[in-house]
C-alpha positions as CSV (number, residue, x, y, z in Angstrom):
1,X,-161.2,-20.7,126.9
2,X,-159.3,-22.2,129.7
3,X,-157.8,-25.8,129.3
4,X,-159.6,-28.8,130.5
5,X,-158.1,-30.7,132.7
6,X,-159.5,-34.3,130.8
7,X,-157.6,-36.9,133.0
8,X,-159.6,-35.3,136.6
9,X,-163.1,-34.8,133.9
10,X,-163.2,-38.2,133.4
11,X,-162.1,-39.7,136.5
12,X,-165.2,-37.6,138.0
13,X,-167.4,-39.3,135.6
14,X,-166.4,-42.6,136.1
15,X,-166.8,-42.4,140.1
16,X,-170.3,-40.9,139.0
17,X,-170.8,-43.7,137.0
18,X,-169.5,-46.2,139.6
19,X,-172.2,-44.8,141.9
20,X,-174.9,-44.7,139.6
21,X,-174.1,-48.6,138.7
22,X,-174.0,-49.7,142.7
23,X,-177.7,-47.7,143.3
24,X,-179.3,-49.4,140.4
25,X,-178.3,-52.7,141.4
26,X,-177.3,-53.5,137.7
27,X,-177.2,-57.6,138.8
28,X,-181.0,-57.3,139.9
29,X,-181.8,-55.2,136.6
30,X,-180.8,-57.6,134.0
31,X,-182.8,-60.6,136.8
32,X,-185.9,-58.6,136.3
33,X,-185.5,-58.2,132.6
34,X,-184.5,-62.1,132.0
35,X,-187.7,-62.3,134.5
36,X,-190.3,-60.2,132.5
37,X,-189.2,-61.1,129.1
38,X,-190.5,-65.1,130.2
39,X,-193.6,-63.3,131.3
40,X,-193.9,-60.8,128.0
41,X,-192.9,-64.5,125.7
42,X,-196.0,-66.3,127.1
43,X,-198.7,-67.5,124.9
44,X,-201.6,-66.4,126.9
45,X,-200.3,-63.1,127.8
46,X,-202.6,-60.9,126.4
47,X,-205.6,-62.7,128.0
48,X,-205.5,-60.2,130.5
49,X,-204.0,-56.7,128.5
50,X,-204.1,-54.3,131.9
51,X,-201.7,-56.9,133.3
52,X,-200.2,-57.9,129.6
53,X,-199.5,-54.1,129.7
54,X,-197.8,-54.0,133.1
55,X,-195.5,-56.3,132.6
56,X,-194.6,-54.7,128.9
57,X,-193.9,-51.3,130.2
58,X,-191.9,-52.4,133.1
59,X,-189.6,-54.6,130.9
60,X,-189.3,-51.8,128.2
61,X,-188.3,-49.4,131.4
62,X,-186.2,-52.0,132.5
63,X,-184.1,-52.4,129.1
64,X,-184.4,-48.7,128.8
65,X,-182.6,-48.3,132.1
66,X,-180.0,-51.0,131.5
67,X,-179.4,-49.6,127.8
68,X,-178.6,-45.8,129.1
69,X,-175.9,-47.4,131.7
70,X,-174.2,-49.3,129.5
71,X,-174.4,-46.7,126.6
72,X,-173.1,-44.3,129.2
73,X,-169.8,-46.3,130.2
74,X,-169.2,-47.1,126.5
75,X,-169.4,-43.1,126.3
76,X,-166.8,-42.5,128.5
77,X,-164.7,-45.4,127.4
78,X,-165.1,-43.7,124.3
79,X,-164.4,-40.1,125.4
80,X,-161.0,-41.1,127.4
81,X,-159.6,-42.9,124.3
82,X,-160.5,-40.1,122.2
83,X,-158.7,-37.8,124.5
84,X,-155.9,-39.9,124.7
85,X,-155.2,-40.2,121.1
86,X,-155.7,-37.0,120.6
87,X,-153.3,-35.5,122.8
88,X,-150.4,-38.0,121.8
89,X,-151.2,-36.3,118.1
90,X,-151.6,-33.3,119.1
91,X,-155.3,-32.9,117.2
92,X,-156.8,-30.0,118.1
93,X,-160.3,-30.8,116.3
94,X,-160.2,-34.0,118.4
95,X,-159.7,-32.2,121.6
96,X,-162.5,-29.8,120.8
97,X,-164.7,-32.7,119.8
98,X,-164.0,-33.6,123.6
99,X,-164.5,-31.0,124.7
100,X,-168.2,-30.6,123.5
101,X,-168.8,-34.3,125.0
102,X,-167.9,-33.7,128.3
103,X,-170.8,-31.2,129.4
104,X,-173.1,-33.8,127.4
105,X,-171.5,-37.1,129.0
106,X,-172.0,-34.7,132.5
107,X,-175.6,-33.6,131.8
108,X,-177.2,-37.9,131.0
109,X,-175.1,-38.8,134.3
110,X,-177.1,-36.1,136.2
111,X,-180.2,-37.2,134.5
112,X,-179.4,-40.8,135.5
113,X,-178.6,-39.7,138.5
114,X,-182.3,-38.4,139.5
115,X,-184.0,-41.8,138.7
116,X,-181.3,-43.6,141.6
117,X,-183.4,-41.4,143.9
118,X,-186.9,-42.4,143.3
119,X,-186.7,-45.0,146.4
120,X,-189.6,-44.1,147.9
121,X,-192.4,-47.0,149.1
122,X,-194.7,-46.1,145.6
123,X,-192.0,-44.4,143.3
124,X,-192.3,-46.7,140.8
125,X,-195.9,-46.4,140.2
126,X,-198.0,-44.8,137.6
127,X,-199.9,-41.3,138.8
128,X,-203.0,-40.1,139.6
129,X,-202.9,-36.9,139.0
130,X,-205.6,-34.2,140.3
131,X,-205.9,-30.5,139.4
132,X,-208.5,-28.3,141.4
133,X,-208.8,-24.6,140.2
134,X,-208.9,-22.4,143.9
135,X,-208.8,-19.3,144.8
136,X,-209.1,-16.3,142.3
137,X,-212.5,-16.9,140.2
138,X,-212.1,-17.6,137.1
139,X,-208.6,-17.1,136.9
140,X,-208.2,-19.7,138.7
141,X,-210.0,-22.3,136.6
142,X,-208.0,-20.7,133.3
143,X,-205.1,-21.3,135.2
144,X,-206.1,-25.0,136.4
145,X,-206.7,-25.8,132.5
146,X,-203.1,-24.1,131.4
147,X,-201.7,-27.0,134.5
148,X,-203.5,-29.8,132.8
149,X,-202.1,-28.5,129.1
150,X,-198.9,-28.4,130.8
151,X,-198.8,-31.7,132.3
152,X,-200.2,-33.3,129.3
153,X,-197.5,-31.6,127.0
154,X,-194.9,-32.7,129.8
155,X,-195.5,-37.0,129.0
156,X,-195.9,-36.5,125.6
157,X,-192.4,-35.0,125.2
158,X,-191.2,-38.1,127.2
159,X,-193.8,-40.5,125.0
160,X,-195.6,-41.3,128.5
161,X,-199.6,-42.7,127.4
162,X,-202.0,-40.7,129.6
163,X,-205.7,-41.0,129.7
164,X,-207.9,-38.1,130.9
165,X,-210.3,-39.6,133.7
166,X,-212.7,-36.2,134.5
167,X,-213.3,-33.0,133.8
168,X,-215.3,-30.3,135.4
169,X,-215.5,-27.6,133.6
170,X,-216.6,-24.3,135.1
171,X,-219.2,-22.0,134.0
172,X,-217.5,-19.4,131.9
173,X,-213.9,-20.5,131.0
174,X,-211.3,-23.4,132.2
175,X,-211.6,-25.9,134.9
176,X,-213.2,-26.6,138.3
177,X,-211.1,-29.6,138.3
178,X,-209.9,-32.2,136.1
179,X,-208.1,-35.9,136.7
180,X,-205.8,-37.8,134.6
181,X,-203.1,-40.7,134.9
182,X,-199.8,-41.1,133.5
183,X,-199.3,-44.4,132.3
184,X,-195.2,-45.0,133.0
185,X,-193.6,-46.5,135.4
186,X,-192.0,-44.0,138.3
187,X,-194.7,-41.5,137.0
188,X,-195.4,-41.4,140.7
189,X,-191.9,-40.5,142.0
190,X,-191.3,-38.2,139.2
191,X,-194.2,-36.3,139.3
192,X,-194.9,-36.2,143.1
193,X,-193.1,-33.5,143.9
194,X,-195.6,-31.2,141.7
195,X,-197.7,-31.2,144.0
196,X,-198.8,-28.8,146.4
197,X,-200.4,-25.2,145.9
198,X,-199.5,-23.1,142.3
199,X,-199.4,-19.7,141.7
200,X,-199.9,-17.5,138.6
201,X,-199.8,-13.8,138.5
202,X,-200.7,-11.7,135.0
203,X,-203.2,-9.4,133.7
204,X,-206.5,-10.9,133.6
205,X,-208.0,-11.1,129.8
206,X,-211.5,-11.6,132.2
207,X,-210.7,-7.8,133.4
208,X,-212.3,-5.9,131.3
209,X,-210.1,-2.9,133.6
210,X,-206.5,-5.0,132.4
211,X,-206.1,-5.6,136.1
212,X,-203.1,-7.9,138.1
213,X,-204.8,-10.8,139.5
214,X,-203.4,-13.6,141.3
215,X,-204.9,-17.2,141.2
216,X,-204.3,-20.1,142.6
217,X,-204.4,-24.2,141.7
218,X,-203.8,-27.5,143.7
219,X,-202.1,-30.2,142.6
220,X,-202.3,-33.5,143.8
221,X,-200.1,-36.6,143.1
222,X,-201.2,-40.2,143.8
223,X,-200.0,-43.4,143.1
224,X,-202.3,-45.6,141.3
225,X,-203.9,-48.6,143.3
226,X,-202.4,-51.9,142.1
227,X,-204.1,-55.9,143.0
228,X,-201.6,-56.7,145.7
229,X,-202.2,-53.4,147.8
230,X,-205.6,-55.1,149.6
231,X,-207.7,-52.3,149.6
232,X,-211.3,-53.2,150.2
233,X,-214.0,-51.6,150.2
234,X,-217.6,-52.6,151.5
235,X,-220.3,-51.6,149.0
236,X,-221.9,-50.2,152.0
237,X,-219.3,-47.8,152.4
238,X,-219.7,-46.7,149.1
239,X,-222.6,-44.0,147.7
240,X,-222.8,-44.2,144.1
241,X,-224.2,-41.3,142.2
242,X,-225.0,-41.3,138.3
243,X,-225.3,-38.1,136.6
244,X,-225.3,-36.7,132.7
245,X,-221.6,-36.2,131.3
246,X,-220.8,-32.3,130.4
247,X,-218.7,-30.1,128.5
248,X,-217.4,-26.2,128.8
249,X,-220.1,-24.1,130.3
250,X,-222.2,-26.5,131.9
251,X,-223.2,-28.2,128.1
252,X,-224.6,-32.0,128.5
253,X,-222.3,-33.7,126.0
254,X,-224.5,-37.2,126.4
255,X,-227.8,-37.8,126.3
256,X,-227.1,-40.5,129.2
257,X,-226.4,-40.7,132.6
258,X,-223.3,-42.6,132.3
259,X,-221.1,-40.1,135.0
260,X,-220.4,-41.8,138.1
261,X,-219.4,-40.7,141.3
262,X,-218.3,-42.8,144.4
263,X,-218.0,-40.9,147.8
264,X,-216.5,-43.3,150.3
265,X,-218.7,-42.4,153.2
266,X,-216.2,-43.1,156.5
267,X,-213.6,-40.8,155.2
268,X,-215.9,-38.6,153.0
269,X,-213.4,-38.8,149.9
270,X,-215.6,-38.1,146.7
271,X,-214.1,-39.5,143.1
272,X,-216.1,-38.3,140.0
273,X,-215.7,-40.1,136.6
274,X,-217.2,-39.0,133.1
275,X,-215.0,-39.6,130.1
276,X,-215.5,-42.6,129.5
277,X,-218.3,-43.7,127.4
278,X,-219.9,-46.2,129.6
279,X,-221.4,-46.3,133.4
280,X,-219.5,-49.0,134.1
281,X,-216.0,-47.8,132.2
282,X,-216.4,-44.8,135.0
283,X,-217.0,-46.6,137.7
284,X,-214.6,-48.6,137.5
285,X,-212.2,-46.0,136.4
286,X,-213.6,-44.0,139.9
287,X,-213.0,-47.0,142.4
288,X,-209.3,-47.6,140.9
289,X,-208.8,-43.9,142.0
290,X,-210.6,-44.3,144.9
291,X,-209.1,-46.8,145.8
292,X,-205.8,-45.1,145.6
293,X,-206.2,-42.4,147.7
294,X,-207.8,-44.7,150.2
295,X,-204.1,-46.6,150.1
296,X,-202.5,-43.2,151.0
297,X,-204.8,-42.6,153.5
298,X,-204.2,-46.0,155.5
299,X,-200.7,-45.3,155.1
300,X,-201.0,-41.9,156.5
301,X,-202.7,-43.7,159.6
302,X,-200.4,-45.9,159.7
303,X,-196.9,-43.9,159.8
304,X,-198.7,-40.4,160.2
305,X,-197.4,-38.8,157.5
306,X,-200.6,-37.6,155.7
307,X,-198.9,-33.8,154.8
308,X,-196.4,-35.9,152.8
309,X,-198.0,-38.5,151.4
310,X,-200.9,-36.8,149.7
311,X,-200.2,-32.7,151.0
312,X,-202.1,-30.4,152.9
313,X,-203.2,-28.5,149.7
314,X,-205.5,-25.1,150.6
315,X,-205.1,-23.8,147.1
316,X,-205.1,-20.5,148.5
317,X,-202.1,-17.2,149.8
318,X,-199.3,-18.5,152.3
319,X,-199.0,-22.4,151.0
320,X,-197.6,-21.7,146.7
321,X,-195.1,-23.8,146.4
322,X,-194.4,-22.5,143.1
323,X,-195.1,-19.0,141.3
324,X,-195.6,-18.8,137.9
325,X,-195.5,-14.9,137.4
326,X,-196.4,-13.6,133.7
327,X,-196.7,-9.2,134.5
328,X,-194.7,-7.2,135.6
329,X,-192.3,-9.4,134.4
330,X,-191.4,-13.0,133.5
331,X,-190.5,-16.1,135.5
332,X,-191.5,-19.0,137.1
333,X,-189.8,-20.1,140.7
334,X,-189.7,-22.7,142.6
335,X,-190.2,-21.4,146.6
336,X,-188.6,-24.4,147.5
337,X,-185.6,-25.4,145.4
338,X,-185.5,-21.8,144.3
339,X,-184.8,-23.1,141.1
340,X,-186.1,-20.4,138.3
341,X,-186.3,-19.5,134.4
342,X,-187.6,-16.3,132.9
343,X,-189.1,-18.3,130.0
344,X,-192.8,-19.0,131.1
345,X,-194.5,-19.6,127.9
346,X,-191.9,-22.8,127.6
347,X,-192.8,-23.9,131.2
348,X,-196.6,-23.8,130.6
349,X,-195.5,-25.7,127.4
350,X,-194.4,-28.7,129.3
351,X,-190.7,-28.0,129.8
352,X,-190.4,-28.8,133.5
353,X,-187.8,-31.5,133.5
354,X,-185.5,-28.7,135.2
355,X,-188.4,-27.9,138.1
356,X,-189.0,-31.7,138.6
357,X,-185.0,-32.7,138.8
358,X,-184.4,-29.9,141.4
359,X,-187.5,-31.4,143.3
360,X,-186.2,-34.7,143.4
361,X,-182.8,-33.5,144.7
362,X,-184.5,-31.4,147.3
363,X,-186.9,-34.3,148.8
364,X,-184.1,-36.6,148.5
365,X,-181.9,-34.0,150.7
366,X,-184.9,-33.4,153.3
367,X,-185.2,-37.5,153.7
368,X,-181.4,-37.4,154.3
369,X,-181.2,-34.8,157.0
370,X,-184.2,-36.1,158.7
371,X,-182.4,-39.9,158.9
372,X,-179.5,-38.3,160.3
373,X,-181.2,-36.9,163.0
């Protein structure tokens, strides 16, 4: 194994560090905290538990984000003492003990790293998140219910709540499309750069012939709508439409017509709602949504920058932005980072951290070239 050069390691990691520590703006971090824990500590707090909850889950962020950086410089600090003493003793077990920190100290930098680059104007939001099953029959809608699994498994290996909005399920097996949020703050920034147009190539078990097919599913990423974005909408611009709830194969699953769905009529944007158990839970669950992708599109108006905002997503051959491929052989890629792994069945599992850092990195480059031009 060659020799580690420790003194040039560390003096890397620290001028990671440094940069890390300047982005985040550690003085305004521990303002905010000081800020929100006055707002968490007051006695009529909960009166209001959508904003009680706001404010909790941006002050745990907060700490969280304060508690990795300064656990991180105590790391190092810890690391370049242990080396030191080491090599003055000449402890062998102590140097290898280093040496199976330093790719660890090197791997939570990088994953620090990616959060300094969610700076965009709704990063920090929660998501909406939309999967539509497209082109390739049912295939397709198998493969927009394996996206929802995987997205699902994805926040709860990070502890992120999520709440499953609607479902449309088609007639023989998976999804039409289905809508969910993710309850954490920078869900948005994070989980942005999903979406666009999936691919997923395998032997159909709806072939009764064992046949190749290729489907296709669209993703779409939103910010959710918060008070001080001003979005109104006229009532008159609004159709509301009640229907009966249903389940997998067209099944009523209530007896009610508690469904909802709001199509905004100038833009023609339709927002359906049925998990919840009340009219009134879904409509109100619809306009928040609604409401959202509104915001986007008055942004898009406004800087015209629709494609990036919200994506021009077809669903369909010639706009994949990532292939998940299960026969011949085994990988999924990324067509833009290039970024690939050959183990799929972990992937559709929710291990995308990988996909989602090499995103991040790739926007962040594409907003950099385009400033400097």
């Amino acid at each position: 194994m060659a020799e580690i050069d420790f003194p040039a390691e560390i003096k890397a990691l620290r001028a990671t560090y440094i940069s890390i520590e300047r982005v985040s703006e550690v003085d305004k971090l521990k303002e905010d905290i000081e800020d929100l824990s006055d707002q968490a500590g007051a006695p009529n707090l909960w009166d209001d538990p959508a904003a009680a909850q706001k404010v909790t889950s941006r002050l745990s962020h907060a700490q969280s984000k304060l508690e990795k950086l300064e656990n991180l410089l105590a790391r190092i600090d810890d690391l370049e003492v242990l080396v030191e003493l080491a090599q003055d003793e000449g402890d062998a077990d102590s140097l290898a003990e280093a040496a199976k920190e330093l790719p660890a100290l090197q791997k939570s930098l990088q994953d620090l790293e990616i959060t300094t680059l969610l700076s965009g104007e709704y990063d920090e939001r929660e998501a909406v998140i939309t999967i539509r099953a497209g082109a390739g029959g049912v295939d397709a809608a198998d493969f927009a219910e394996m996206l929802l699994r995987m997205y699902l498994r994805w926040a709860e290996r990070h502890g992120y709540p999520t709440a499953v909005l609607d479902t449309s399920y088609a007639e023989e097996a998976g999804l039409k499309s289905a809508t969910f949020e993710v309850k954490a703050p920078y869900a948005f920034g994070t989980l942005s750069v999903e979406a666009g147009t999936h691919r997923l190539v395998r032997i159909s078990p709806f072939d009764n012939q064992g046949r190749r097919q290729t489907s296709f599913a669209a993703v779409e990423v939103i910010p959710l709508i918060e008070q001080t974005d001003s979005i109104e909408v006229p009532d008159n611009e609004i159709r509301v439409d009640v229907f009966r709830s249903s389940g997998p194969g067209g099944q009523s699953v209530n007896t009610t017509d508690s469904a909802v769905r709001l199509t905004h009529i100038p833009t023609g944007t339709v927002v359906s709602m049925q998990n919840e158990k009340s009219q009134l839970q879904n409509r109100a669950a619809a306009m928040r949504v609604l409401q959202s992708r509104l915001l986007l599109l008055k942004k898009a108006e406004e800087n015209a920058e629709k494609k990036a905002l919200a994506g021009d997503v077809k669903a369909s051959w010639g706009d994949q932005m990532r292939s998940y491929v299960l026969n011949p052989y085994q990988m999924v890629k990324d067509l833009r980072t290039l970024h690939e792994v050959g183990s799929t069945a972990a992937v559709l599992d929710g291990e995308i951290d990988d996909f989602i850092d090499a995103g991040i990195r790739w926007r962040a480059d594409n907003r950099n070239a385009a400033a400097a031009q």
